[in-house]
NUPA-856676 format. One record per residue (C-alpha): residue number from 1; x, y, z. Coordinates in Angstrom, 1 decimal. Layout:
BEGIN
PT:NUM:X:Y:Z;
...
end
This chain:
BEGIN
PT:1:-33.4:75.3:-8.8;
PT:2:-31.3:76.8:-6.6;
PT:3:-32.8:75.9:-2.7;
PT:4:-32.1:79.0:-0.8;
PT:5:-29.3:81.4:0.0;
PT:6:-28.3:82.4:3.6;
PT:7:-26.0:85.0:5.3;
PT:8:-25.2:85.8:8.9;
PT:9:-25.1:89.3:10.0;
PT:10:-22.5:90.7:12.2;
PT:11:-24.4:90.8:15.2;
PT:12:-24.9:87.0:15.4;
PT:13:-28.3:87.0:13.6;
PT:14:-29.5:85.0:11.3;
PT:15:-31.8:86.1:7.9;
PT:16:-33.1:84.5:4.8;
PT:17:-33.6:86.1:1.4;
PT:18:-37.0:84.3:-0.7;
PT:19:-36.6:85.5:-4.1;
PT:20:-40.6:85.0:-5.6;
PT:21:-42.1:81.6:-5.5;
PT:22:-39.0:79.9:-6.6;
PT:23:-36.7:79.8:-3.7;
PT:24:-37.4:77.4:-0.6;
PT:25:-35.1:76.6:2.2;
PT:26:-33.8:74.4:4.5;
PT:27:-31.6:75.2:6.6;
PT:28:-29.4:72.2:7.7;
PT:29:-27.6:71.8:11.4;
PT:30:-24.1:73.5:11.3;
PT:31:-22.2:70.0:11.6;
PT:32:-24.6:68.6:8.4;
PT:33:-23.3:69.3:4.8;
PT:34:-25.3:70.8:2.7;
PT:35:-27.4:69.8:-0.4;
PT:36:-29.0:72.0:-2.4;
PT:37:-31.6:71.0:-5.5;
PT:38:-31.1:71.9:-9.3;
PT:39:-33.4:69.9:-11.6;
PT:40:-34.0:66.0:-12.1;
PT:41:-31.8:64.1:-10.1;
PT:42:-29.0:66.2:-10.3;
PT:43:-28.3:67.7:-6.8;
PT:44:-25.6:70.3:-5.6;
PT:45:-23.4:68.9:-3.0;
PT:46:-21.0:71.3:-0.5;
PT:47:-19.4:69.8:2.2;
PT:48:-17.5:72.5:3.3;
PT:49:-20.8:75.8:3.4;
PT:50:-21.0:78.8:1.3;
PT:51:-19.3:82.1:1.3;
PT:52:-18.1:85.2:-0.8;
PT:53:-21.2:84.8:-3.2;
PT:54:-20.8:88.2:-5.2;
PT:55:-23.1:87.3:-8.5;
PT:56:-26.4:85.0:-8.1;
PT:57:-25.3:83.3:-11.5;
PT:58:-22.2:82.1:-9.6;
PT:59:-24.5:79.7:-8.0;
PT:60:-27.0:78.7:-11.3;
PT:61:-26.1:75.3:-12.7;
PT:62:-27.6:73.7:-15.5;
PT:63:-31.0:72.8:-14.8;
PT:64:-32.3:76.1:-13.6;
PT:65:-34.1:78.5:-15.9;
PT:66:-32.1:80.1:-18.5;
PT:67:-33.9:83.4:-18.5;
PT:68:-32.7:84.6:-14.4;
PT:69:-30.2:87.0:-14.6;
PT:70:-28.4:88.5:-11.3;
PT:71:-30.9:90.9:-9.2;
PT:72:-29.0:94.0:-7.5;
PT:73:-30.9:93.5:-4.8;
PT:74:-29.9:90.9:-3.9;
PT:75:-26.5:90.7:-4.7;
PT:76:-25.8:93.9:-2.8;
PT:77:-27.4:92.6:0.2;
PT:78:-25.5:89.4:0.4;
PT:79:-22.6:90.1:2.7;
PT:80:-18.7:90.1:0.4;
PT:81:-16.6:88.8:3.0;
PT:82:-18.3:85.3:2.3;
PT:83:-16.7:83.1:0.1;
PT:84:-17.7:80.0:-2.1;
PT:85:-15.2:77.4:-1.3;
PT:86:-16.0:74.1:-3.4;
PT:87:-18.8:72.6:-4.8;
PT:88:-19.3:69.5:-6.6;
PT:89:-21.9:69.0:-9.5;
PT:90:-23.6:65.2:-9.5;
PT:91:-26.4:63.1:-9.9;
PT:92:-27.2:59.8:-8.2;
PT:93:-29.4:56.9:-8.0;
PT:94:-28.6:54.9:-5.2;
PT:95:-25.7:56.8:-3.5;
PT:96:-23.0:54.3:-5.0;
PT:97:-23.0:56.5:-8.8;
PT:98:-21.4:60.0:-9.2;
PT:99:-21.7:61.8:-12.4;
PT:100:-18.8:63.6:-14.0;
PT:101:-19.9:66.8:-15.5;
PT:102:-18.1:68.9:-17.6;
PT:103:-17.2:71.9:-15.3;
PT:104:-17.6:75.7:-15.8;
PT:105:-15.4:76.5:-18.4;
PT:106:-14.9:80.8:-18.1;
PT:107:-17.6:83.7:-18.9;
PT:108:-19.4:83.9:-22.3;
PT:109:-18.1:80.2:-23.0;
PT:110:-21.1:77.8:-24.0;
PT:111:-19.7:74.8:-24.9;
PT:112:-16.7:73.0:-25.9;
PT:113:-14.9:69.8:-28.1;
PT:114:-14.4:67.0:-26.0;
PT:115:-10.8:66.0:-26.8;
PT:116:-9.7:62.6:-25.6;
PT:117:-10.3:60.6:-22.5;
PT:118:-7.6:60.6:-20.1;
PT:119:-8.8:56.9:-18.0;
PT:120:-10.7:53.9:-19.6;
PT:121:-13.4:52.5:-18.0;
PT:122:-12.7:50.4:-15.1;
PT:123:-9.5:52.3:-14.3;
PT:124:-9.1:53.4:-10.4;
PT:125:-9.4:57.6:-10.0;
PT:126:-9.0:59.7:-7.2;
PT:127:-10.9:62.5:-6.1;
PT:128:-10.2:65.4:-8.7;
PT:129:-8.3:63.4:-10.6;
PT:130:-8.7:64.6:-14.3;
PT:131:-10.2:62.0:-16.6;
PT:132:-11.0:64.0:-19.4;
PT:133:-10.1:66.9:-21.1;
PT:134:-12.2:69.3:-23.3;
PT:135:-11.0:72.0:-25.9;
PT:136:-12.8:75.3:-26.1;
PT:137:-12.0:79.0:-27.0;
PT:138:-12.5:82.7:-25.7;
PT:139:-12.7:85.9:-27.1;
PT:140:-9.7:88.0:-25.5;
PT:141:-11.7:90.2:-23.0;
PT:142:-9.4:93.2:-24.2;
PT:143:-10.5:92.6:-27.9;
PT:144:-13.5:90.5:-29.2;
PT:145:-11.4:89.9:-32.4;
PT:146:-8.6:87.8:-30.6;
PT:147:-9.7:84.0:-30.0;
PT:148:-7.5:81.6:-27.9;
PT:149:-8.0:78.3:-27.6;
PT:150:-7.4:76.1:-24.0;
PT:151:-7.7:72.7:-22.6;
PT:152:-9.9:72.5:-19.3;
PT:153:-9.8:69.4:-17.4;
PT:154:-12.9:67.3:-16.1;
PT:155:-11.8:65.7:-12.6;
PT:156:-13.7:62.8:-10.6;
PT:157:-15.9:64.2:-8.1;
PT:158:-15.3:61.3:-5.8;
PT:159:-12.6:58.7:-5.3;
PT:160:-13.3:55.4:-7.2;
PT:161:-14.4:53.2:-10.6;
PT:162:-15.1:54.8:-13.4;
PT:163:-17.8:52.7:-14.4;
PT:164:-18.4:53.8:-18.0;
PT:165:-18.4:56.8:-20.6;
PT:166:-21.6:58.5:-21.6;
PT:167:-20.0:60.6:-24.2;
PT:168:-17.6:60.1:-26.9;
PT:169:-14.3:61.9:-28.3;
PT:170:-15.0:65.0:-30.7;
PT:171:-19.0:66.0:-29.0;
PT:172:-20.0:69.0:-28.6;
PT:173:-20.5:69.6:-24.8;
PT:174:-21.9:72.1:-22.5;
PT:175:-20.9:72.9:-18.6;
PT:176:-23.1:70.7:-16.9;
PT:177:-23.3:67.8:-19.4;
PT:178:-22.3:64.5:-17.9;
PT:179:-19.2:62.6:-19.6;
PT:180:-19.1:59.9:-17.2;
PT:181:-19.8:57.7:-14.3;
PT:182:-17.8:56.8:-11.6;
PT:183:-19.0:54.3:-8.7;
PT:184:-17.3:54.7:-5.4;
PT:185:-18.0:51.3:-4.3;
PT:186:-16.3:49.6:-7.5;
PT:187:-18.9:47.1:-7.9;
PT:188:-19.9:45.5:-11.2;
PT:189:-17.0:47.5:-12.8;
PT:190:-15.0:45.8:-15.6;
PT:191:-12.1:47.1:-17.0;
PT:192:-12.8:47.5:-20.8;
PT:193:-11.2:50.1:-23.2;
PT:194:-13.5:52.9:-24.5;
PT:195:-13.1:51.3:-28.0;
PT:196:-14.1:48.0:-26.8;
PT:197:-17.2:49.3:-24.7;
PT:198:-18.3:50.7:-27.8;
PT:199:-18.5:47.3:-29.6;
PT:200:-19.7:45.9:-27.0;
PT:201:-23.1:48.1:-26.9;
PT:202:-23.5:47.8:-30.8;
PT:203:-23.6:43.9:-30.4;
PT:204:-26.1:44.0:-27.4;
PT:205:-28.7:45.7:-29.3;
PT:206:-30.0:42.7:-31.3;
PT:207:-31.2:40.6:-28.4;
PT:208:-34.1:42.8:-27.5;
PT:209:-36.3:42.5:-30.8;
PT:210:-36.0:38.2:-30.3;
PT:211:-37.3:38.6:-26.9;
PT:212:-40.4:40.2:-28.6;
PT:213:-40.8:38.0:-30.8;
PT:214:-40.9:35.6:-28.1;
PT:215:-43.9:37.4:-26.4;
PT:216:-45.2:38.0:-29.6;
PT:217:-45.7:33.6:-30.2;
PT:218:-47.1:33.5:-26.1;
PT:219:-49.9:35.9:-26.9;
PT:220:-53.2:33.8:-28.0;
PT:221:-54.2:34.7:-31.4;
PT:222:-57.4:36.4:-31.9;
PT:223:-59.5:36.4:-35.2;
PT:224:-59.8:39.5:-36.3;
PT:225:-61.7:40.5:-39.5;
PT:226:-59.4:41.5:-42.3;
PT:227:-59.0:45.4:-42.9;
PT:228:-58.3:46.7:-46.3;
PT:229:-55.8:49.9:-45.9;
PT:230:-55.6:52.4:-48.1;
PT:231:-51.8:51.9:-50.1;
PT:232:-49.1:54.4:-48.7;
PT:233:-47.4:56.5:-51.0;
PT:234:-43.6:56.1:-50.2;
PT:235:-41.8:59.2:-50.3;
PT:236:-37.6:58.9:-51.0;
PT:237:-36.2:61.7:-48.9;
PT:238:-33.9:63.8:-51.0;
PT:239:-30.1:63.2:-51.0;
PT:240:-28.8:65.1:-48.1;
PT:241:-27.1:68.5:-49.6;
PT:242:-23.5:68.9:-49.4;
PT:243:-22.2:72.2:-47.9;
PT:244:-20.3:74.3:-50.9;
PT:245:-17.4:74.1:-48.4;
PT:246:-17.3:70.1:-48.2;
PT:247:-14.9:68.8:-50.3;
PT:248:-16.2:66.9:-53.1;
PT:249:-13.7:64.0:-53.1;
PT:250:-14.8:60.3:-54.5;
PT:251:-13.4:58.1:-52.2;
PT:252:-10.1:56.3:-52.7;
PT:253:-8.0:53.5:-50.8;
PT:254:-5.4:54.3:-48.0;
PT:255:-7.1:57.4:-47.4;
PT:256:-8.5:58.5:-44.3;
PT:257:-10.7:61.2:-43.0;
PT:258:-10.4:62.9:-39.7;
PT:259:-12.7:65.2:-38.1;
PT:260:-10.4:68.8:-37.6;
PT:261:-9.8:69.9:-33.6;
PT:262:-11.2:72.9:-32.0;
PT:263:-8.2:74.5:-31.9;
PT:264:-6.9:73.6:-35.7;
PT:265:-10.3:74.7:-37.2;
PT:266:-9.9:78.3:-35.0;
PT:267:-6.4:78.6:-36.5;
PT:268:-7.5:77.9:-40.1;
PT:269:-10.3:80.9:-39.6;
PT:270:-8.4:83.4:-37.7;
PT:271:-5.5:83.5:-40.3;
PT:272:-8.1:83.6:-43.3;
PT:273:-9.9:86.6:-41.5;
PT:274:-6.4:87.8:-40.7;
PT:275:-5.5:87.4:-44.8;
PT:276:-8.6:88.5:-46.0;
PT:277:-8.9:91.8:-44.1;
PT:278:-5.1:93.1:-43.4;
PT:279:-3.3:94.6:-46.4;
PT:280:-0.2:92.6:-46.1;
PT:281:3.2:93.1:-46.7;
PT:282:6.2:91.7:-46.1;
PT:283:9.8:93.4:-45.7;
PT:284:13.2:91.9:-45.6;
PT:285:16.4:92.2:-44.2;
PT:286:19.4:90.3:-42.8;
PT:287:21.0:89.9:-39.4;
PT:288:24.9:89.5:-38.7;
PT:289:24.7:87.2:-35.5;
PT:290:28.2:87.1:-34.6;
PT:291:27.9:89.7:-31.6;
PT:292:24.9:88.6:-30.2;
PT:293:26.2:84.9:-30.5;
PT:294:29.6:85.9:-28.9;
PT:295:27.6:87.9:-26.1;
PT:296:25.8:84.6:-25.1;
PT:297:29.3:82.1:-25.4;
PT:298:31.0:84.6:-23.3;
PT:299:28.1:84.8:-20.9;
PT:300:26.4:82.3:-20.8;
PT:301:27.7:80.2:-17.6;
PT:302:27.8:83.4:-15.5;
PT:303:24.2:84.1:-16.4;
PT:304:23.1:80.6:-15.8;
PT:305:24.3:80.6:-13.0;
PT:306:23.2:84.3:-10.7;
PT:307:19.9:83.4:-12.5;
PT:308:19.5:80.1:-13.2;
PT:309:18.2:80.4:-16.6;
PT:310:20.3:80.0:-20.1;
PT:311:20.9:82.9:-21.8;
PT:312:19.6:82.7:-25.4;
PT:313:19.5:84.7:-28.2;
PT:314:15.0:85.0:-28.2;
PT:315:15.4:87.4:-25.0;
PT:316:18.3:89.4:-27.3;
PT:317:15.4:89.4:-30.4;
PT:318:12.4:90.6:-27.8;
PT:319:15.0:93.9:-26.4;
PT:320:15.1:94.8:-30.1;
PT:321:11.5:94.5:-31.0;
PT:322:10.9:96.7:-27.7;
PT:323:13.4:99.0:-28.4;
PT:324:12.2:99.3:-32.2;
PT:325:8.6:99.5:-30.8;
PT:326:10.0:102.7:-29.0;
PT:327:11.4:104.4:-32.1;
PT:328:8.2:103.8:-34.1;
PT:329:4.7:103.4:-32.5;
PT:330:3.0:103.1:-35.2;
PT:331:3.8:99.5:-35.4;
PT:332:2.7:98.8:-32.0;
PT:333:-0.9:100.7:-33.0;
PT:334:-4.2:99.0:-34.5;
PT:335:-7.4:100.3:-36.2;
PT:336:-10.4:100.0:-34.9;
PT:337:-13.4:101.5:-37.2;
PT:338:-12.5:104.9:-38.2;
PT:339:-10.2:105.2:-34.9;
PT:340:-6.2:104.4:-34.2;
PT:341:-5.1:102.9:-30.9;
PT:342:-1.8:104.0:-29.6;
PT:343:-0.8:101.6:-26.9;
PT:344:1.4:102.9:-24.5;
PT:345:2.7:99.2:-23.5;
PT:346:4.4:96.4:-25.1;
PT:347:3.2:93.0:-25.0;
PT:348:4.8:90.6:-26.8;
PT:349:3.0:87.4:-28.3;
PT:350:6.0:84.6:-28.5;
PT:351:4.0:81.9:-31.0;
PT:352:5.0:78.7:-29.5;
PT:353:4.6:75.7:-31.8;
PT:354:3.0:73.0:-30.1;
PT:355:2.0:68.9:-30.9;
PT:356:-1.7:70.1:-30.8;
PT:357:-1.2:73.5:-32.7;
PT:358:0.1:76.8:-32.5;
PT:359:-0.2:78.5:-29.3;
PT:360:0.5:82.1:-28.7;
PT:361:1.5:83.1:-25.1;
PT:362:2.6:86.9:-24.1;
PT:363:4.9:88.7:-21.8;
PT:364:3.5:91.2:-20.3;
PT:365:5.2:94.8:-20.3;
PT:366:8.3:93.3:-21.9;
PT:367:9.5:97.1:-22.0;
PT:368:10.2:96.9:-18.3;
PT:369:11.7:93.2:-17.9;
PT:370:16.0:92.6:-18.3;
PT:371:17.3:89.7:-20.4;
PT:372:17.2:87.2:-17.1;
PT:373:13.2:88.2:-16.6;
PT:374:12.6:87.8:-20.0;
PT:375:14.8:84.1:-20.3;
PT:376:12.5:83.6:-17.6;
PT:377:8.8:84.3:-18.6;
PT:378:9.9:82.4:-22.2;
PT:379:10.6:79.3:-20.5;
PT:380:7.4:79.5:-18.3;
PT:381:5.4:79.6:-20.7;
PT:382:7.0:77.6:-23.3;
PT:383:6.3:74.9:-20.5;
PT:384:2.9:75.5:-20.1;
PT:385:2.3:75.4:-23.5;
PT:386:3.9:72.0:-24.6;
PT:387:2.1:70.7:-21.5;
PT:388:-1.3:71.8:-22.3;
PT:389:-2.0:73.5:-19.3;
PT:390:-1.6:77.5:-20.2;
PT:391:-4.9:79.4:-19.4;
PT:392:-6.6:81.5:-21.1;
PT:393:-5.5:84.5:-19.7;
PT:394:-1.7:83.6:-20.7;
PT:395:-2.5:84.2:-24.3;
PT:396:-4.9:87.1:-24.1;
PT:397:-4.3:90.6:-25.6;
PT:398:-0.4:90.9:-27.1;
PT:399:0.2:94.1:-29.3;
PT:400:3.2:92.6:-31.7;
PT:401:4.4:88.8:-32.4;
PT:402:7.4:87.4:-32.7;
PT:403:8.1:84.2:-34.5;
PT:404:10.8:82.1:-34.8;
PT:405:10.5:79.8:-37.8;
PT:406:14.5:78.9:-37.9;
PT:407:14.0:76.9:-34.8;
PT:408:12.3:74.2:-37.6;
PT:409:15.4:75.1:-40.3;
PT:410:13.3:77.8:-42.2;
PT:411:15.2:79.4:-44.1;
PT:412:12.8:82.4:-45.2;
PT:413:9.0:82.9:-45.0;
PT:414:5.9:85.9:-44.8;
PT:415:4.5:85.5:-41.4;
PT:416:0.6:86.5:-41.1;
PT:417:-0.3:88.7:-38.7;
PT:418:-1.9:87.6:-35.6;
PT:419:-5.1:89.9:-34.9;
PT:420:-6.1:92.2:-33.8;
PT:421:-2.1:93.1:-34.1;
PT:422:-1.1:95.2:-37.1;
PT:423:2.8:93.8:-37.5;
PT:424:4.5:90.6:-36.9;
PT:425:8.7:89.9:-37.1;
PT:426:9.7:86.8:-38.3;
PT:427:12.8:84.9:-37.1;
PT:428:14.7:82.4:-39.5;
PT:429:17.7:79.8:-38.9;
PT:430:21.0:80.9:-38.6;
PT:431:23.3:80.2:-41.9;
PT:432:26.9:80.4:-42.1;
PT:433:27.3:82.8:-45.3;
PT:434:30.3:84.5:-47.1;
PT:435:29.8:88.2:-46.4;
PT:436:32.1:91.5:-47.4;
PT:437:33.8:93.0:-44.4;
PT:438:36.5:95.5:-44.5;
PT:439:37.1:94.5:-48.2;
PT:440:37.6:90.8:-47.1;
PT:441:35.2:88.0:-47.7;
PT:442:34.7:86.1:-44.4;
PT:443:32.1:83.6:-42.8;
PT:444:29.0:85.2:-40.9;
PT:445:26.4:83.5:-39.0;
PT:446:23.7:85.1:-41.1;
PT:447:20.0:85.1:-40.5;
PT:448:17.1:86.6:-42.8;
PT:449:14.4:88.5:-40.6;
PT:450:10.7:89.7:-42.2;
PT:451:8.4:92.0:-40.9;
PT:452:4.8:91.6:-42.0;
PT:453:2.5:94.8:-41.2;
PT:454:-0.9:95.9:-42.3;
PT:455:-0.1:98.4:-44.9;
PT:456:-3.3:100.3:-44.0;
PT:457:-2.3:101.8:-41.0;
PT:458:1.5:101.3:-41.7;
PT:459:3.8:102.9:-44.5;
PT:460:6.9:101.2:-46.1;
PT:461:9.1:104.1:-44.8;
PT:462:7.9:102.9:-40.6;
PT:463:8.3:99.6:-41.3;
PT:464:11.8:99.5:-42.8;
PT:465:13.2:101.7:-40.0;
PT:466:11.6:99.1:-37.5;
PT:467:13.6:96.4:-39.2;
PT:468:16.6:98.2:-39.8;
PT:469:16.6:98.5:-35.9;
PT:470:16.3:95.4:-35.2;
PT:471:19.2:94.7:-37.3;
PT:472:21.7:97.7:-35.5;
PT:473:20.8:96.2:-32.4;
PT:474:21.3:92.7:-32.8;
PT:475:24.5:93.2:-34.6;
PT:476:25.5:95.8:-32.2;
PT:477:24.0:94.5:-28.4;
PT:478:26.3:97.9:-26.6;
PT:479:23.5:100.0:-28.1;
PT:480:20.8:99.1:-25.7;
PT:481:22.7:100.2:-22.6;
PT:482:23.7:103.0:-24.5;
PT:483:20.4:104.4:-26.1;
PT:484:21.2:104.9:-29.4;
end
């Protein structure tokens, strides 16, 4: 339970706020940190003071009562110019032991998948150093349909051991639950693999029911006379019911299962909604690349170097997609209920394949960013994406998707469409194909393009002219700074 909240007035004054029967204080000397209660032996500890408290629930950790809910009050009377600097979350027993909780992962997020340990017990950490990470997902503020899914790091509180692991990879956790211990002083700390630690417990449990039976043969024995007990009926419990979505499998030799991740399982439903409530259909065309490719050979070093980022042909892709966004905004709509939203901006969704999954990161208001801006925002968040640390915010809202299959030799495919979106363009590799020109038959770096849109809201005749756009452009770059 939260201890007590102070403020200082302008004047010099001091005042306290008691909120019911709840709330005591202390108020600690200015040179003091300060340590506030929660429940248990989990205290709150700040070091550095309070400040810039704007919602009560910024302050709640787990422990306190689930039912308070911010008081205006309260909140208005607490001055804005303060501002919460750092806190650390932990419980200890002898003031050696920190606890590692999981931290507070974003608003309307409950829990998450712990993915993988970062440190093995017995392994030195520094203070907020991450030793774990855990996988969870949001619903895009802009749009409850959208989901992303992130990776949010759990640091060390404190500098030192990490003693041992409480939890283990693939739980369900919570902000506040504790993953692991770390012990400052190092003491009694071996270093043993999370595996091993695991084996280790398993094989320790027998000893304790041979020390009772030890007790047991110390104990005098007392006559007793005999009682005659009624017989038990034994129930069997009934065979645990399989879920009609469990896979009914005997099982079989060099197979293996493994439990599906956060983000892989949120894939998997979001494209089944996305198939199951889009009317989808796919359109082709095909793509001479010899301008575009002839633009970026002839350009290439010059661009590199005034903006020190290649030139590649995605930014040439994401121009046309704006510019055919433009000439029909239909594509760049969705429905929602009975009602169509127009947007009036262009965020483009890039879908960024990634060892863990497919990630989608956007640029924001690509209808206002050049080729170098756009190189640029590509490569930042390609980055962040491979690395695992792209937030949440990154990959939030997006009104059309592009994505590039040929960069894994695909040579044709029907994207799905990423909700809440209502169209998605689909990129292929680059082929080297005899093609008519002038009455000759010549080479051409051809590519096949596809444009998948939700035939509810979108007719054939919108969705060809958007492709056949993309194609003028391409094949014809000079149109862009021309308009037409």
């Amino acid at each position: 339970m939260l201890g007590i909240v102070r403020r200082r007035v302008s004047s010099g004054g001091s005042s306290s706020l008691i909120l019911g029967q709840s709330f005591h204080g202390v108020r600690p000397a200015a040179s003091t940190p300060r340590i506030f209660a929660t429940s248990g032996d989990e205290v709150l500890h700040n070091s550095r003071g309070f400040g810039n408290v704007r919602n009560l629930c910024h302050l709640i950790f787990p422990g306190c009562l689930p039912s308070l809910r911010p008081i205006s009050g309260f909140t208005t009377s607490i001055q804005p110019e303060a501002t919460l600097l750092h806190y650390r979350l932990f419980s200890s027993d002898n003031g050696d032991l920190v606890d590692a909780v999981v931290p507070f992962m974003g608003e309307s997020i409950s829990d998450g998948t712990l993915a993988k340990f970062l440190k093995n017990p017995g392994d030195r950490v520094e203070v907020d150093e991450p030793i774990a990470q855990v996988e969870t997902d949001k619903a895009c503020t802009c749009c409850k349909t959208q989901i992303n899914v992130v990776t949010i790091d759990v640091a060390s509180p404190e500098a030192g051991v990490i003693q041992e692991y409480v939890a283990k990879e693939g739980d369900t956790v919570e902000p506040g639950t504790k993953i692991a211990v770390i012990s400052k002083s190092a003491e009694g700390v071996t270093h043993v693999a999370p595996s091993e630690k695991t084996s280790e417990k398993a094989d320790s449990k027998p000893p304790p029911p041979a020390e009772k039976s030890k007790e047991d043969k110390q104990k005098p024995k007392v006559e007793s006379t005999p009682v005659i007990e009624k017989p038990k009926t034994t129930s069997v419990p009934p065979p645990p019911k399989r879920s009609a979505t469990e896979p009914q499998l005997p099982p079989k030799e060099r197979e293996r299962r493994v439990p599906m991740t956060r983000l892989r399982k949120r894939v998997a439903t979001r494209l089944k909604d996305s198939q199951n409530t889009f009317a989808l259909l796919t359109t082709f065309n095909e793509v001479d690349m010899t301008n575009l490719m002839k633009l970026r050979s002839d350009y290439k070093d010059a661009f590199a170097e005034k903006h020190g980022v290649k030139l590649g042909l995605m930014s040439g892709f994401v121009k046309a997609a704006v510019s055919g966004l433009q000439n029909q905004p239909i594509i760049n709509a969705v429905i929602d209920g009975d009602d169509i939203i127009y947007r009036d901006y262009i965020d483009i969704s890039i879908a960024v394949g990634t060892s863990k999954g497919l990630v989608v990161p956007v640029i924001r208001n690509a209808e206002n960013m050049n080729f170098a801006e756009i190189e640029k925002e590509i490569n930042t968040l390609a980055k962040k994406a491979s690395n695992g640390t792209i937030s949440i915010d990154e990959m939030a809202g997006g009104s059309f998707t592009i994505s590039n299959g040929g960069v894994y030799g695909s040579l044709l495919s029907t994207p799905i469409i990423n909700p809440p979106q209502s169209a998605i363009l689909g990129m292929h590799s680059i082929v080297s194909r005899p093609m008519v020109v002038r009455g000759d038959i010549v080479p051409r770096p051809m590519m096949y393009i596809a444009l998948t849109y939700d035939h509810r809201l979108i007719d054939g005749r919108e969705a060809v002219f958007f492709l056949r756009r993309i194609k003028d452009v391409v094949e014809d770059p000079r149109r862009l700074l021309l308009d037409i």
